[in-house]
N, CA, C and O atoms as a GROMACS GRO file, in nm:
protein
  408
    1UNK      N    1   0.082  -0.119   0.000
    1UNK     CA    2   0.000   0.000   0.000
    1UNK      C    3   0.087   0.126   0.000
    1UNK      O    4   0.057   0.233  -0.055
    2UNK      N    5   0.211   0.096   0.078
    2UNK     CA    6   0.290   0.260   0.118
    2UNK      C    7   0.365   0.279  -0.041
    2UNK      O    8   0.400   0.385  -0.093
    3UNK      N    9   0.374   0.150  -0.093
    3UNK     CA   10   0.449   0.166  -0.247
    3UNK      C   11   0.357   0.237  -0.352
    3UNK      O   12   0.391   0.317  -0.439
    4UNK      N   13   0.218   0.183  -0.317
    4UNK     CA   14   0.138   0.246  -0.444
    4UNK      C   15   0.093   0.368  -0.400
    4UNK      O   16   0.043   0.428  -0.495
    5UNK      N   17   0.086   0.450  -0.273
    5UNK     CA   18   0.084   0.591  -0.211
    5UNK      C   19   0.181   0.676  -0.281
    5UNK      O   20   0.167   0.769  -0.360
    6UNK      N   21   0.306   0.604  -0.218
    6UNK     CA   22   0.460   0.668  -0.317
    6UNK      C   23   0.440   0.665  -0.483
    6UNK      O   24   0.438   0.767  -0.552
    7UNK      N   25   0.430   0.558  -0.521
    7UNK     CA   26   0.390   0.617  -0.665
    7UNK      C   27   0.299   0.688  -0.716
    7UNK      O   28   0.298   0.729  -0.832
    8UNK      N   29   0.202   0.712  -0.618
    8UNK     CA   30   0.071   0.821  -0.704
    8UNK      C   31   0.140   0.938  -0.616
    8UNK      O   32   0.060   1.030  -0.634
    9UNK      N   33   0.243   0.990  -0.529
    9UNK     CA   34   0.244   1.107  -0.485
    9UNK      C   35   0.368   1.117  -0.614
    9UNK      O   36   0.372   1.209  -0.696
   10UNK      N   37   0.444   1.026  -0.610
   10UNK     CA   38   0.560   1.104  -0.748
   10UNK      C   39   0.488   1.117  -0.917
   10UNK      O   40   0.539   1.183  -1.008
   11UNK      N   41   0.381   1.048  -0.927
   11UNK     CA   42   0.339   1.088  -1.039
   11UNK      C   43   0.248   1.231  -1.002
   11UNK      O   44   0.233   1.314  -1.092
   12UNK      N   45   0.199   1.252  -0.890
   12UNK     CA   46   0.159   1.370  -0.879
   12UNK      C   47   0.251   1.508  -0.927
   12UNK      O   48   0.228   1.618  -0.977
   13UNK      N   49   0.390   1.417  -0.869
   13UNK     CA   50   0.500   1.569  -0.836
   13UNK      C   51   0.535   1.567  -0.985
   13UNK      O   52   0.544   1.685  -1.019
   14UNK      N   53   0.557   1.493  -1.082
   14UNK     CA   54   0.568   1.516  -1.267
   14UNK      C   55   0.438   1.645  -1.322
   14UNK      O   56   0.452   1.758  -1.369
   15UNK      N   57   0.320   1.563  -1.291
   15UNK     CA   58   0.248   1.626  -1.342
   15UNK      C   59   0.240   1.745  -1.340
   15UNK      O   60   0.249   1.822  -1.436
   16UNK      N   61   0.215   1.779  -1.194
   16UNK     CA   62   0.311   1.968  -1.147
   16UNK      C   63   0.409   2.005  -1.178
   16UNK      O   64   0.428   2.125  -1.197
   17UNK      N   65   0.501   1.915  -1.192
   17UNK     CA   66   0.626   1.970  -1.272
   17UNK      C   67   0.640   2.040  -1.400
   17UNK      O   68   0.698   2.141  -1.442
   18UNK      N   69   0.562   1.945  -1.449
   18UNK     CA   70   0.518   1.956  -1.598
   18UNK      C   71   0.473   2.109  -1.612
   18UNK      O   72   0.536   2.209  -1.648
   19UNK      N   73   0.304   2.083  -1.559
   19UNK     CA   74   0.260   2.203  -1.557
   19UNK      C   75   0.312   2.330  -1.521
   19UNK      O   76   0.288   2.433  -1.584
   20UNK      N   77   0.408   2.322  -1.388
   20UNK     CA   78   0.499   2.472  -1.357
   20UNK      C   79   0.600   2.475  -1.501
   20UNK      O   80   0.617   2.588  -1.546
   21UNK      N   81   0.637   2.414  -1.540
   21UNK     CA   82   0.705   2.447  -1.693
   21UNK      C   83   0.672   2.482  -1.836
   21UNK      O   84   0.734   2.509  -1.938
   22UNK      N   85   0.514   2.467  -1.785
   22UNK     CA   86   0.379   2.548  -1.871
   22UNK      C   87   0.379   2.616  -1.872
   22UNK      O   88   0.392   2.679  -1.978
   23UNK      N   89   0.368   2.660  -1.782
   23UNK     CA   90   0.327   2.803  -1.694
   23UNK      C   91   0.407   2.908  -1.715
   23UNK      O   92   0.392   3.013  -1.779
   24UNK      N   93   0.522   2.848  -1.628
   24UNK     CA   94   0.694   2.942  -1.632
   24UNK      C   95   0.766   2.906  -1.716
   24UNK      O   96   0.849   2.831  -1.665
   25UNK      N   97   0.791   2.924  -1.880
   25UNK     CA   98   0.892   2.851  -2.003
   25UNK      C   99   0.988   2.902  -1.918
   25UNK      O  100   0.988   3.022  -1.895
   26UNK      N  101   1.094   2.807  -1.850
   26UNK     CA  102   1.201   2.889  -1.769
   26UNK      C  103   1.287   2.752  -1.864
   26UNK      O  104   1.376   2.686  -1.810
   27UNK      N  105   1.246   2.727  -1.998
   27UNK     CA  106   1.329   2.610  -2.035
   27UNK      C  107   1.417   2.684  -2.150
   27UNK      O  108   1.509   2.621  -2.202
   28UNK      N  109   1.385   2.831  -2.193
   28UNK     CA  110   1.438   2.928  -2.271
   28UNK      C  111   1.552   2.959  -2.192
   28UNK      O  112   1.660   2.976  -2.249
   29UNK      N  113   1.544   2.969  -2.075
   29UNK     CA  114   1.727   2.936  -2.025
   29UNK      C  115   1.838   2.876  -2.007
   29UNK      O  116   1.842   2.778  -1.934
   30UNK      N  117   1.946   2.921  -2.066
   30UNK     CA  118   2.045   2.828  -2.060
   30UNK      C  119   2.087   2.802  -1.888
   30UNK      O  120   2.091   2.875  -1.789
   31UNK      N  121   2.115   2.663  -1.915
   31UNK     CA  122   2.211   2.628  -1.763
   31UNK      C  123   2.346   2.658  -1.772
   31UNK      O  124   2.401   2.671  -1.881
   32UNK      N  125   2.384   2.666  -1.706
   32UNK     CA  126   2.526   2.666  -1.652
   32UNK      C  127   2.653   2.638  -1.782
   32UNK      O  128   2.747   2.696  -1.837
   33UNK      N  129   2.586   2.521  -1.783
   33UNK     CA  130   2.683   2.434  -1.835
   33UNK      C  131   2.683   2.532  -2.032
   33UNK      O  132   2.778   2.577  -2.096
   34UNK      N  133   2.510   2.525  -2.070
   34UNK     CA  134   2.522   2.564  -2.177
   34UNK      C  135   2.549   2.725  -2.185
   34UNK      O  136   2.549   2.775  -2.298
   35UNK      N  137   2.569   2.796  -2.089
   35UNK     CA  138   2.594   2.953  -2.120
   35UNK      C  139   2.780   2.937  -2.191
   35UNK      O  140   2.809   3.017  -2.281
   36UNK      N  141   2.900   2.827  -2.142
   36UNK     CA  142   2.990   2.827  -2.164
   36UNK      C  143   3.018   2.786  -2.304
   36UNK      O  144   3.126   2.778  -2.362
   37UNK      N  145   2.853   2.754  -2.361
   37UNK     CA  146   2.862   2.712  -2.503
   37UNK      C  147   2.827   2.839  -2.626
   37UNK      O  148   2.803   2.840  -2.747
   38UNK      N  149   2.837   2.927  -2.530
   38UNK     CA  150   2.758   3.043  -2.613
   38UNK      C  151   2.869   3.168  -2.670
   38UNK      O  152   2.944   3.225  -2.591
   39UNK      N  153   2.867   3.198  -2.805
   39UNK     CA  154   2.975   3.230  -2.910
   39UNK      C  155   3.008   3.371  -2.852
   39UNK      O  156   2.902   3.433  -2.856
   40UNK      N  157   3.112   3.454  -2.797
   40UNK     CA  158   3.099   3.601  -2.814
   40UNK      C  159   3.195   3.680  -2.899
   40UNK      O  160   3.318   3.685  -2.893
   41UNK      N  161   3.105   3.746  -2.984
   41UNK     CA  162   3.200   3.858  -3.077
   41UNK      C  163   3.288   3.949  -3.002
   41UNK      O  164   3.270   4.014  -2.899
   42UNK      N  165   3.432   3.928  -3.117
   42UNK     CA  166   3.544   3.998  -3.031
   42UNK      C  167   3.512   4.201  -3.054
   42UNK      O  168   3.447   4.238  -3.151
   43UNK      N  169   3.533   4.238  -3.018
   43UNK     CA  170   3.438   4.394  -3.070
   43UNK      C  171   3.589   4.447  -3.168
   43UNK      O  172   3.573   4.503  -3.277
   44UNK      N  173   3.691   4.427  -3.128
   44UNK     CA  174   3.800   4.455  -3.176
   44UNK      C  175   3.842   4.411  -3.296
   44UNK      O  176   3.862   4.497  -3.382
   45UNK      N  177   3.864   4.262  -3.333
   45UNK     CA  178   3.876   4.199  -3.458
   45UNK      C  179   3.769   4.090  -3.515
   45UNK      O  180   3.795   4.002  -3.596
   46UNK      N  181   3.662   4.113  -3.463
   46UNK     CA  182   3.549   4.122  -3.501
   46UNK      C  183   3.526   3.961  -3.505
   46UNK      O  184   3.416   3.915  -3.537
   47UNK      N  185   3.660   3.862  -3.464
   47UNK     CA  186   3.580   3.721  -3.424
   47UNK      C  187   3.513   3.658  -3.345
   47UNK      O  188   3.465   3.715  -3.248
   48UNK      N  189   3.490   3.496  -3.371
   48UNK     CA  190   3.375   3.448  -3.256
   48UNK      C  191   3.455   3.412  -3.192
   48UNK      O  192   3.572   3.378  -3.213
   49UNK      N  193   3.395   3.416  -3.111
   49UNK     CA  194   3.471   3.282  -2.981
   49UNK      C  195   3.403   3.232  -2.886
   49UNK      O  196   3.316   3.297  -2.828
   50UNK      N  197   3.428   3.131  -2.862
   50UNK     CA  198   3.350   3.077  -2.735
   50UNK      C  199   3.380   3.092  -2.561
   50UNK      O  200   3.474   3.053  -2.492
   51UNK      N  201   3.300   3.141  -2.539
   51UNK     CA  202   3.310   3.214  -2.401
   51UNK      C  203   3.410   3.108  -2.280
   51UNK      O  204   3.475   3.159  -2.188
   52UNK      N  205   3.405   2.987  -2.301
   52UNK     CA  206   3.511   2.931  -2.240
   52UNK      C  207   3.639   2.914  -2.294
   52UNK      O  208   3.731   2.903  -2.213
   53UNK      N  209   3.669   2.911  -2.426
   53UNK     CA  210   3.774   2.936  -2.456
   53UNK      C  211   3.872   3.079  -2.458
   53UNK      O  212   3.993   3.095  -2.466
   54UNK      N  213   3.756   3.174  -2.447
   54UNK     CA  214   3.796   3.314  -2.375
   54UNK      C  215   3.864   3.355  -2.271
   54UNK      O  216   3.955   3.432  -2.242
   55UNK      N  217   3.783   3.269  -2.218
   55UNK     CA  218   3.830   3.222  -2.022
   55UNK      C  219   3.957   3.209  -2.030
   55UNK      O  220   4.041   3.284  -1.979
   56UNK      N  221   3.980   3.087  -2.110
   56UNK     CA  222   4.125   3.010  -2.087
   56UNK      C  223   4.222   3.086  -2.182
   56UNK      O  224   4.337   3.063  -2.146
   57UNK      N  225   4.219   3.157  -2.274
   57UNK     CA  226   4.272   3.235  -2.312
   57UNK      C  227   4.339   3.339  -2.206
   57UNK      O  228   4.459   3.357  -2.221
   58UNK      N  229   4.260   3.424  -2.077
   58UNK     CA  230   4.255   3.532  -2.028
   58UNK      C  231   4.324   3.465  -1.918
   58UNK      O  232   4.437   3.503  -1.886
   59UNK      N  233   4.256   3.356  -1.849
   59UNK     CA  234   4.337   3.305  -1.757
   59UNK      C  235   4.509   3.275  -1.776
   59UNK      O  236   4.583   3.270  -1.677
   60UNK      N  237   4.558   3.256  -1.911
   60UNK     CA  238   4.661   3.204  -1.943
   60UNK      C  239   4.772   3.327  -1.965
   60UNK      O  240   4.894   3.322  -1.958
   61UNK      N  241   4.692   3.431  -1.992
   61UNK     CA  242   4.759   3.568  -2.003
   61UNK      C  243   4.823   3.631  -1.884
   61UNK      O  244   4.931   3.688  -1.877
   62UNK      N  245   4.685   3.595  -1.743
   62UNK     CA  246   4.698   3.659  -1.677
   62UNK      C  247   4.830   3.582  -1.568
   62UNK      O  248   4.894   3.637  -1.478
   63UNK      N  249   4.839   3.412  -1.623
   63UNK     CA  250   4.934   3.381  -1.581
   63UNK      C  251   5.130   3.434  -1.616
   63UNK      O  252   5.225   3.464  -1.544
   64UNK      N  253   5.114   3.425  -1.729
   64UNK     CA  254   5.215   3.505  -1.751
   64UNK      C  255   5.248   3.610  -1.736
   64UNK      O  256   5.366   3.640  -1.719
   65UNK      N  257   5.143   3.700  -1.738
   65UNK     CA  258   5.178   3.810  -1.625
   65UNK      C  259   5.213   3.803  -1.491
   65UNK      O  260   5.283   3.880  -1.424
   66UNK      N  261   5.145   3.684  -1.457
   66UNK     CA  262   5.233   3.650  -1.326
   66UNK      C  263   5.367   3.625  -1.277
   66UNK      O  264   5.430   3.659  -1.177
   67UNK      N  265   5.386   3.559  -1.370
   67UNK     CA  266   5.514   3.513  -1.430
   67UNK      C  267   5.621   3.639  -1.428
   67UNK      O  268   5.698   3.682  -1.342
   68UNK      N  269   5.596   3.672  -1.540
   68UNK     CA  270   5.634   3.781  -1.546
   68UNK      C  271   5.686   3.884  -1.429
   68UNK      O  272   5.806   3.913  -1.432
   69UNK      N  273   5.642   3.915  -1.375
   69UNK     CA  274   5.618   4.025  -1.253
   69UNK      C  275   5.717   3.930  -1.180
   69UNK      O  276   5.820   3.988  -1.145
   70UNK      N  277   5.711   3.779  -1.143
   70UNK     CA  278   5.798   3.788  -1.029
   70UNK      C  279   5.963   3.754  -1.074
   70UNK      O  280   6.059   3.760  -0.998
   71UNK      N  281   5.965   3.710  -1.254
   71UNK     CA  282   6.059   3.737  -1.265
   71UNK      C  283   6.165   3.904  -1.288
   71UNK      O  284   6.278   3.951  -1.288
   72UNK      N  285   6.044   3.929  -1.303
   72UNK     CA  286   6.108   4.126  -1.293
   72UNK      C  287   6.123   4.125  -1.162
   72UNK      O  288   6.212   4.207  -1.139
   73UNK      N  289   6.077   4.068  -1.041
   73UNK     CA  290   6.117   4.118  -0.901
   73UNK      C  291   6.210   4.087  -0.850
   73UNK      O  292   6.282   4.164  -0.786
   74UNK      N  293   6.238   3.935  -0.871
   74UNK     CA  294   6.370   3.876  -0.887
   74UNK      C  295   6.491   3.968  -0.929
   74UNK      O  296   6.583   4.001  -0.855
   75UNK      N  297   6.477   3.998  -1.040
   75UNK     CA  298   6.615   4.126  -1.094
   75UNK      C  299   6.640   4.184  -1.007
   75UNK      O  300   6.748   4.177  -0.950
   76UNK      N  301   6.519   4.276  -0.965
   76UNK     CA  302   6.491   4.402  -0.917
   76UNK      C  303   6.572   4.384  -0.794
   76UNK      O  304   6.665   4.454  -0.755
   77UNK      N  305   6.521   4.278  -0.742
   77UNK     CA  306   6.617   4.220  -0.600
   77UNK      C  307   6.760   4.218  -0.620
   77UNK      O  308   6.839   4.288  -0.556
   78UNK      N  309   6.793   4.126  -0.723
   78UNK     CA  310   6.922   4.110  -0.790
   78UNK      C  311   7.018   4.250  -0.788
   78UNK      O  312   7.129   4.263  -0.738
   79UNK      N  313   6.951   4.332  -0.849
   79UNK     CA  314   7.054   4.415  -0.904
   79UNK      C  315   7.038   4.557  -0.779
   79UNK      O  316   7.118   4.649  -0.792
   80UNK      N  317   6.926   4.565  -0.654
   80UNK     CA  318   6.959   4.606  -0.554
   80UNK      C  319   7.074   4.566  -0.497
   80UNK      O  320   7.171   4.638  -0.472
   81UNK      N  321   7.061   4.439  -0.474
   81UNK     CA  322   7.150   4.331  -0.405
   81UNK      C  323   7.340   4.437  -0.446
   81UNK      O  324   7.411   4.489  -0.360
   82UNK      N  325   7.358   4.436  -0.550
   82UNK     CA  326   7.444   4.457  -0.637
   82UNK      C  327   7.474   4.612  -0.641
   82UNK      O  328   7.584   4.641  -0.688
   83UNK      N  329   7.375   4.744  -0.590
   83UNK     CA  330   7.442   4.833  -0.606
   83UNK      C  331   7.426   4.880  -0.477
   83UNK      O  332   7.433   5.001  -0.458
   84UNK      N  333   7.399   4.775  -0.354
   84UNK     CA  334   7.400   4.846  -0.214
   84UNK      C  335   7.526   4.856  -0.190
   84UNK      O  336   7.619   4.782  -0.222
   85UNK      N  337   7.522   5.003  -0.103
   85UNK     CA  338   7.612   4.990  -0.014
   85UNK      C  339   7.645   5.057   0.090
   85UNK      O  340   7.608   5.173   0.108
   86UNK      N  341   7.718   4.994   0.167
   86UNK     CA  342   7.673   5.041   0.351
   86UNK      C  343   7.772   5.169   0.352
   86UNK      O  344   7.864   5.205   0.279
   87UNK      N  345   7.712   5.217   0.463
   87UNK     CA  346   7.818   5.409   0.501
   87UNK      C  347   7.838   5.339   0.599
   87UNK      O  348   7.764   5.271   0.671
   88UNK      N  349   7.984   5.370   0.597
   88UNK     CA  350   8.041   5.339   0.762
   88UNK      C  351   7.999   5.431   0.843
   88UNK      O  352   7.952   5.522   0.776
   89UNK      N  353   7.991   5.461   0.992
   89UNK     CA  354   7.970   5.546   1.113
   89UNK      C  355   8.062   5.575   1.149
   89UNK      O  356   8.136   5.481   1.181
   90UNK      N  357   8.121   5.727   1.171
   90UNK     CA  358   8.254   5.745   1.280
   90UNK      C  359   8.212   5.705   1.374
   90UNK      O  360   8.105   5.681   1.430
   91UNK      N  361   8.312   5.699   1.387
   91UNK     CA  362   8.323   5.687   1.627
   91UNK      C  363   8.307   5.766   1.699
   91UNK      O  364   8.256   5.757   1.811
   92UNK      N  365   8.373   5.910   1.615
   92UNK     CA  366   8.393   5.985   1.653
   92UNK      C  367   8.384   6.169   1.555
   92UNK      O  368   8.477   6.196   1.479
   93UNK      N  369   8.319   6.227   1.566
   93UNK     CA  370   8.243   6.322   1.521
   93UNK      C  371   8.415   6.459   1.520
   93UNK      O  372   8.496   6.488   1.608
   94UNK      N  373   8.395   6.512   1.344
   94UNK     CA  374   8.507   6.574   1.321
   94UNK      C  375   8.506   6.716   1.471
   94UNK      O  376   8.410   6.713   1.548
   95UNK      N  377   8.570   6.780   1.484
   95UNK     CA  378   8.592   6.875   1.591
   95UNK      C  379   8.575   7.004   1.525
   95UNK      O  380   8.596   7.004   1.404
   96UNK      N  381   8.535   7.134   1.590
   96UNK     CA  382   8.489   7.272   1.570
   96UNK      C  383   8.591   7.348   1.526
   96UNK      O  384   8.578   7.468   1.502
   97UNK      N  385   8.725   7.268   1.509
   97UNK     CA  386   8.789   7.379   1.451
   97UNK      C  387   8.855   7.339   1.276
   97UNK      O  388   8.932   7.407   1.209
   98UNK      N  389   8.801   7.223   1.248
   98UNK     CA  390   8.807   7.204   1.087
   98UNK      C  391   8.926   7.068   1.078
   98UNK      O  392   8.964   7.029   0.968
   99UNK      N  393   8.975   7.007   1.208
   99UNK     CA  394   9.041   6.900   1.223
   99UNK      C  395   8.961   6.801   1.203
   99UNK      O  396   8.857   6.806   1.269
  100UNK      N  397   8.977   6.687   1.115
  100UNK     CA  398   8.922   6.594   1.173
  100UNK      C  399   8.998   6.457   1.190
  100UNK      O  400   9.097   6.417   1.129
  101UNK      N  401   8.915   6.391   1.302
  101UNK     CA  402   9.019   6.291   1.331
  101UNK      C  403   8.956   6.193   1.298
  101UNK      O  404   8.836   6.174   1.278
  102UNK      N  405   9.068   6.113   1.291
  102UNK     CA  406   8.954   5.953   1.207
  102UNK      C  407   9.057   5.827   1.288
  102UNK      O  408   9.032   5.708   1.271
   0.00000   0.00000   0.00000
């Protein structure tokens, strides 16, 4: 009995299903999955492309810019490294009359 209850309440929940998709065409929307299938014009050189391959395009750029940057910081370090250099401190501070002692 509890089996044939369960099956007339899930054929209930189709039929409403159904009908809320009557009702609401919410089937004119893409999911997820298909928005990454969807072409976008480049405005610049005027090709298609597909919005995930865009992605991975941009992502791949933005890696090398990464790249990039920390090998420029690296140098940057490098060639600080290379033109520091320390001031010694006297000990002792020259005197008021133009002597100085070291």
């Amino acid at each position: 009995m509890k089996k044939f209850l369960f099956g007339v309440r899930e054929f209930a929940w189709m039929v409403a299903d159904e009908i809320a998709d009557w009702l609401y065409p919410y089937r004119n929307q893409l999911t997820p999955e298909e928005k990454f299938e969807v072409r976008v014009k480049d405005p610049m050189s005027g090709e298609m492309w597909m919005i995930e391959e865009l992605i991975q395009q941009m992502n791949q750029k933005v890696d090398k810019l990464q790249d990039d940057m920390m090998w420029m910081k690296d140098k940057i370090a490098e060639h600080e490294q290379k033109l520091s250099f320390k001031v010694k401190k006297r000990s002792q501070s020259p005197s008021v009359s133009g002597k100085v002692k070291m």
